[in-house]
N, C-alpha and C positions, 0 to 999 in steps of 0.2 A: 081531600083538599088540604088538611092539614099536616096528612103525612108528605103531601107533595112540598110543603114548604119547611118542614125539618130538613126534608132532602135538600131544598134549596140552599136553606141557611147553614148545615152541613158542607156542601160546595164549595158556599162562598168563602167559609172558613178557611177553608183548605186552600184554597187558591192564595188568600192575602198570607197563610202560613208560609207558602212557598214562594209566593214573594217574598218577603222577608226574608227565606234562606238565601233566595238568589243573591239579595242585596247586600247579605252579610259575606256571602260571598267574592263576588265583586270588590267591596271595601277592600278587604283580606288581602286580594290578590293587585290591589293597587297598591296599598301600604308594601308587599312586600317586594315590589315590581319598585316603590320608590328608595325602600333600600339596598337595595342591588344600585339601582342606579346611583346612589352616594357613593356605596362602597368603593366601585368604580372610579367614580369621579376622587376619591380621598387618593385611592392607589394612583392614580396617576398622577395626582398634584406630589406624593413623595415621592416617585421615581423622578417627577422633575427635578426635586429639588435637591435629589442625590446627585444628581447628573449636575445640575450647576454647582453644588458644592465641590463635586471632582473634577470639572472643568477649573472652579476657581482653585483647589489647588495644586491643579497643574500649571494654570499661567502662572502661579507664585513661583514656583519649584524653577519653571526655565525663567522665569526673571530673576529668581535667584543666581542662576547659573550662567547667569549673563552679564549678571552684577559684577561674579566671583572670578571669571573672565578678564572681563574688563580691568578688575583690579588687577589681576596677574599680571597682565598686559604692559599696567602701566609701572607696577612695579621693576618686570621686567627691561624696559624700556631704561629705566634709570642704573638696572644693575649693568647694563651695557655700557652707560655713558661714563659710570665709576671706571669699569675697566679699561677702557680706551682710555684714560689719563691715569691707569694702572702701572706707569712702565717709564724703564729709566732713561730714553732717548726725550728732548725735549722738542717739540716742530713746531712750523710757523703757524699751526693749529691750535695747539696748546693753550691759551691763555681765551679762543673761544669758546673749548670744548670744556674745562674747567666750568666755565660761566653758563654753559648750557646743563651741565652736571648738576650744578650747584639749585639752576631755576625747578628743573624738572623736579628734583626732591623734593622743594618747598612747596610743589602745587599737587603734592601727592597727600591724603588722608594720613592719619596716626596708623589706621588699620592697614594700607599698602604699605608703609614704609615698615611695616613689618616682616612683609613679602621678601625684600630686597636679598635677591641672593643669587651672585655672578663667579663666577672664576676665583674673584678677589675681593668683591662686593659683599657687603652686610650691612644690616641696619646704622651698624655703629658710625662705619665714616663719617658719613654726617650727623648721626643721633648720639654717639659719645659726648658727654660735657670732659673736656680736659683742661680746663680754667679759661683765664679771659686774653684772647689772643692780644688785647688792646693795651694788656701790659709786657707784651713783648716788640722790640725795638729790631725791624728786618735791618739796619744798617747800611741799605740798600741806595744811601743821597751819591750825591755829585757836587763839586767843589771840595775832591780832595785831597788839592795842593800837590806837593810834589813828592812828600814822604807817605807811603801807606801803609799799613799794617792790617794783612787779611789774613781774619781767623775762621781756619778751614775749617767745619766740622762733616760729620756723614748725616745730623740734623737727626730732629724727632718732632712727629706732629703733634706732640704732648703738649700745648699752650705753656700749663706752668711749670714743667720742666723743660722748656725750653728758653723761659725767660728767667727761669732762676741758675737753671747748669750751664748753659752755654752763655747766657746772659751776663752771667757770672765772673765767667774766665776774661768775656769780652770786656768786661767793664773794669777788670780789675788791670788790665792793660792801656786802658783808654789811660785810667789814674794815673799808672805807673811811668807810662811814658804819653804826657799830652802835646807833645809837638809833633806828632805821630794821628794822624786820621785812619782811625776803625773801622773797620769795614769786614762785610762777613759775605761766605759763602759755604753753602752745602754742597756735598756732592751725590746725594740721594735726590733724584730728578722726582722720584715717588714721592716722598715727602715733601719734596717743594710742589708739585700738583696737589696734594692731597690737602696743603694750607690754604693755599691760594685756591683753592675750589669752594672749602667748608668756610674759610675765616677770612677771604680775600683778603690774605696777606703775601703779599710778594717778596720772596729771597732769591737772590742769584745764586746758579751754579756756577761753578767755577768760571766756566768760560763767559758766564756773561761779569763776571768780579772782575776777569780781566780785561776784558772788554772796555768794562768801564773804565776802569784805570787806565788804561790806554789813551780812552776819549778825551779825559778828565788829565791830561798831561803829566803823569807820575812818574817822578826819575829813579826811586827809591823804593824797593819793594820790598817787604819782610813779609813772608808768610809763616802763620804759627797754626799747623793742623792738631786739633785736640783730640787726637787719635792718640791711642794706648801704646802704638808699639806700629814699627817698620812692617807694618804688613800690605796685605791686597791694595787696601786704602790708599796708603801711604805712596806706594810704586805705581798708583793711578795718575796721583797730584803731579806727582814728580816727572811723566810724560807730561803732561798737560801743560804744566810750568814751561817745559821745556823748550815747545813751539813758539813761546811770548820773551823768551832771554832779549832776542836781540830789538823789543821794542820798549827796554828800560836799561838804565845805567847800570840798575846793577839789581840782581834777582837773588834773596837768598831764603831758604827753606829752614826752617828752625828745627830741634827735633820732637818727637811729638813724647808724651807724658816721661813714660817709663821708658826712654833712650833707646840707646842700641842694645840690639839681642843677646849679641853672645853666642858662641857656640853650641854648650849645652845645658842640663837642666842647673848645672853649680854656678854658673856664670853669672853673679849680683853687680849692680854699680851702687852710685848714691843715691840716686833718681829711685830705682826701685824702693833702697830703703825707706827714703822720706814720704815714699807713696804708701809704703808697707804700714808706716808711722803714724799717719798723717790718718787713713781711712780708719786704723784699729781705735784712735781714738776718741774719733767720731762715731764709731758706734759704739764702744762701751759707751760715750756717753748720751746718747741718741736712747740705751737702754736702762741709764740711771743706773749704770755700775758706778763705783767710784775708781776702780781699778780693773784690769782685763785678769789680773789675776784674782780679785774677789769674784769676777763673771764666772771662772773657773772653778771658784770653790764652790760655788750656788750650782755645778753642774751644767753652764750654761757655755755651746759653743758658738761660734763664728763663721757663718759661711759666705763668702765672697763670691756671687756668678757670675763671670765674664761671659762673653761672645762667643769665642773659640773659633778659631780658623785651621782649614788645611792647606794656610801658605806655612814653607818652612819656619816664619816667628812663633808661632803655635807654641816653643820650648819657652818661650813669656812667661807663658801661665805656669807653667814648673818653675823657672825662675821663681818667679813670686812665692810659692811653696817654701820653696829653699830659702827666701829671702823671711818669712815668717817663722820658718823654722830656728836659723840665724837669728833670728832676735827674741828666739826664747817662747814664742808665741804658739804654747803647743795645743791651746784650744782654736784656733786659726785654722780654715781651712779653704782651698782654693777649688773652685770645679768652674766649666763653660755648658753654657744650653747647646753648644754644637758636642760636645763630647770630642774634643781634638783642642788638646791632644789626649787618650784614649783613660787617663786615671783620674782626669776632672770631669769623667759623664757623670751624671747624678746619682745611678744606683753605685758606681763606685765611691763617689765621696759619702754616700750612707753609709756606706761599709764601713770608711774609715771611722766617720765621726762614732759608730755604733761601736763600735772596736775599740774605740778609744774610752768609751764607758761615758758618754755625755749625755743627759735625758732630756735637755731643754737646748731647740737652735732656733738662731736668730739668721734669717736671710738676707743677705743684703749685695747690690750690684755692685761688680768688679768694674762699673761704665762709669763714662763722662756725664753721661745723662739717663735722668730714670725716666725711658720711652714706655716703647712696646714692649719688651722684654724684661722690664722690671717689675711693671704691670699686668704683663699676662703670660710668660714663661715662668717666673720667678713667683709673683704673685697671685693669679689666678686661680678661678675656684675649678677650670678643667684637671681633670685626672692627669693630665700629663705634665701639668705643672709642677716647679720643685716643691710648690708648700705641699701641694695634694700626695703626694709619691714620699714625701718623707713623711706627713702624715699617715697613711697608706701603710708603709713599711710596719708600723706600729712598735716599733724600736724607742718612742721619744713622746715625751709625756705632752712635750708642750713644743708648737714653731710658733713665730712670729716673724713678722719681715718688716724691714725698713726700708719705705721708695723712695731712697733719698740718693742723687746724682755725685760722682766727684765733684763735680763744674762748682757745688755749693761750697765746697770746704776751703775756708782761706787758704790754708797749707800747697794746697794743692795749685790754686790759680795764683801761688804764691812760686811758683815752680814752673808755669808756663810764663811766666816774669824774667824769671831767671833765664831761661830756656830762648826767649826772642832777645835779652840784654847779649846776650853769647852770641845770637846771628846777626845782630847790628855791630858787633864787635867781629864780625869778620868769622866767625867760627861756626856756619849753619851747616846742612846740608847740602846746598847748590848756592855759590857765592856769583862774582861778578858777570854777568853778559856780555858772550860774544860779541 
């Protein structure tokens, strides 16, 4: 009997032992049944959230490039509207397409208008500061009278050289003769678009000066074009002139700065000399020499950059050589941004002045007005400018440039005085109308 109940309680042992294993078993196999199922559940919550983070920056990336678009778009859009009032016919469009020019830039971002870039278009048409257009006078009224006097230029959309060089000449005329009504026009259609678009300011071209004079009942006409020399320009005005003779009493053409040509490069007048006179010593002292020949002994030369033409006046700018040479003025040097005629292109006048043994030059404009080309042939920081290239050469210790206009120098619009007193006196270029 009591071995039967060791065996019992033996049994029973065994039995809750193996319960127990099962139990701990079971535990075991749920625990790890529960982290698989995490595990699972974790991996998929980061694949989600990869996927939405590379979903979001995919939608970034094309709405970036929708942005980047867009902006082109509208940049573009504006570089078109610049070049359609890029050109020198004027139409009965003109004065809308300006105005639409002018809105569309303004409703463009800092960042598009830097986009801007057409045929002819750049940020700068409109984003250049060139002074304050409000101090310049288009001369553009009505009511005037019977005597006129229109002063031609080819213009610059320089604000304040255009109110100081041309403004200049004009004004010292208005002085000199005030029974005489002023009045201006350009013959650069580009420049008159290009004012009237950025600085709505309005200048006639020729045809519209005569025009108005016409309307404006004018029996008397003097024209004084502040062109340098008988050239392109000059043989423009003078058709143009031409077609209007028989709608005034009498039409005469004055002549323009530096007079008639001349045959060839010897060929000086007065007019050359006083111009030769006149700019030398405006910029020795523009450079705080006290003399052109102290400039000379400091090492320091003079360079003059005209225009340059391939109409036959082109022998002008030789002239003037000759005419500085004449007056002793051997640190003086002449050269053109066109290279014509062929010894004033600018690696030729390096030569000279380097030749000549001068370490230090002074740049400065052969023009009426210091525009585009005083500013960015002459002066600019691009490589193909004259400061860069005679820099460049490495011949010369030191340039500097001076952007200052003929139009400013008394001397000078002292000399378009003289120049219109001669065609009122019956001595111009194109005298009385058919």
């Amino acid at each position: 009997m009591k071995k039967k109940l060791v065996v019992a309680l033996i049994s029973a042992a065994m039995v809750t032992s193996m319960l127990g294993a099962c139990g701990s078993s079971n535990a075991s196999s749920s625990s790890a049944s529960s982290t698989a199922t995490s595990s699972v559940s974790a991996s998929s919550a980061s694949e989600e959230d990869t996927t939405a983070a590379s979903s979001s920056v995919s939608a970034s990336s094309a709405s970036e490039e929708v942005s980047a678009d867009a902006d082109q778009e509208a940049a573009d859009k504006v570089a078109a509207l610049i070049d359609a009032i890029y050109v020198q016919e004027r139409n009965d469009n003109t004065d809308e397409q300006c105005k639409e020019a002018k809105e569309a830039w303004d409703a463009l971002t800092d960042a598009q208008k830097e986009l801007v870039e057409g045929e002819n278009a750049d940020p700068d048409y409109f984003g250049r500061d060139t002074g304050d257009a409000s101090k310049d006078d288009p001369l553009n009224g009505d009511e005037i009278g019977e005597d006129e006097l229109l002063v031609v230029s080819f213009g610059t959309s320089f604000n304040d050289s255009r109110a100081e060089d041309i403004g200049g000449v004009e004004k010292a005329l208005q002085a000199a003769y005030p029974d005489w009504s002023v009045r201006r026009a350009f013959t650069a259609q580009i420049i008159i678009n290009h004012v009237q678009a950025r600085d709505d300011e309005k200048i006639d071209n020729v045809d519209q000066a005569l025009e108005r004079a016409v309307s404006n009942g004018v029996k008397k006409l003097i024209i004084q074009p502040t062109h340098l020399m008988h050239g392109a320009e000059y043989d423009e005005l003078k058709e143009a002139v031409d077609s209007y003779k028989d709608k005034f009493e009498s039409v005469t053409i004055a002549e323009p700065l530096l007079g008639e040509v001349g045959s060839d490069a010897t060929v000086i007048n007065e007019d050359k000399q006083a111009v030769a006179e006149a700019i030398t010593a405006q910029a020795v002292k523009s450079a705080n020499y006290d003399s052109l020949d102290a400039a000379a002994e400091d090492g320091t030369a003079f360079v003059f950059m005209g225009h340059g033409t391939s109409h036959t006046a082109n022998v002008t700018y030789s002239q003037m050589q000759t005419q500085m040479d004449t007056l002793g003025y051997k640190n003086v040097f002449i050269g053109t941004v066109e290279g014509k005629p062929e010894e004033t292109a600018c690696e030729n006048v390096i030569e000279a002045v380097k030749a000549a043994g001068y370490k230090k030059v002074i740049l400065r404009p052969l023009m009426v007005v210091a525009g585009d080309h005083a500013n960015n042939d002459m002066a600019g920081e691009d490589e193909d400018s004259w400061k860069s290239q005679f820099e460049a050469s490495g011949a010369f210790d030191e340039i500097d440039t001076q952007i200052e206009g003929l139009g400013r120098i008394d001397a000078v619009e002292q000399l378009y005085v003289q120049h219109t007193k001669a065609a009122m006196d019956g001595n111009g270029v194109q005298d009385d109308a058919e």
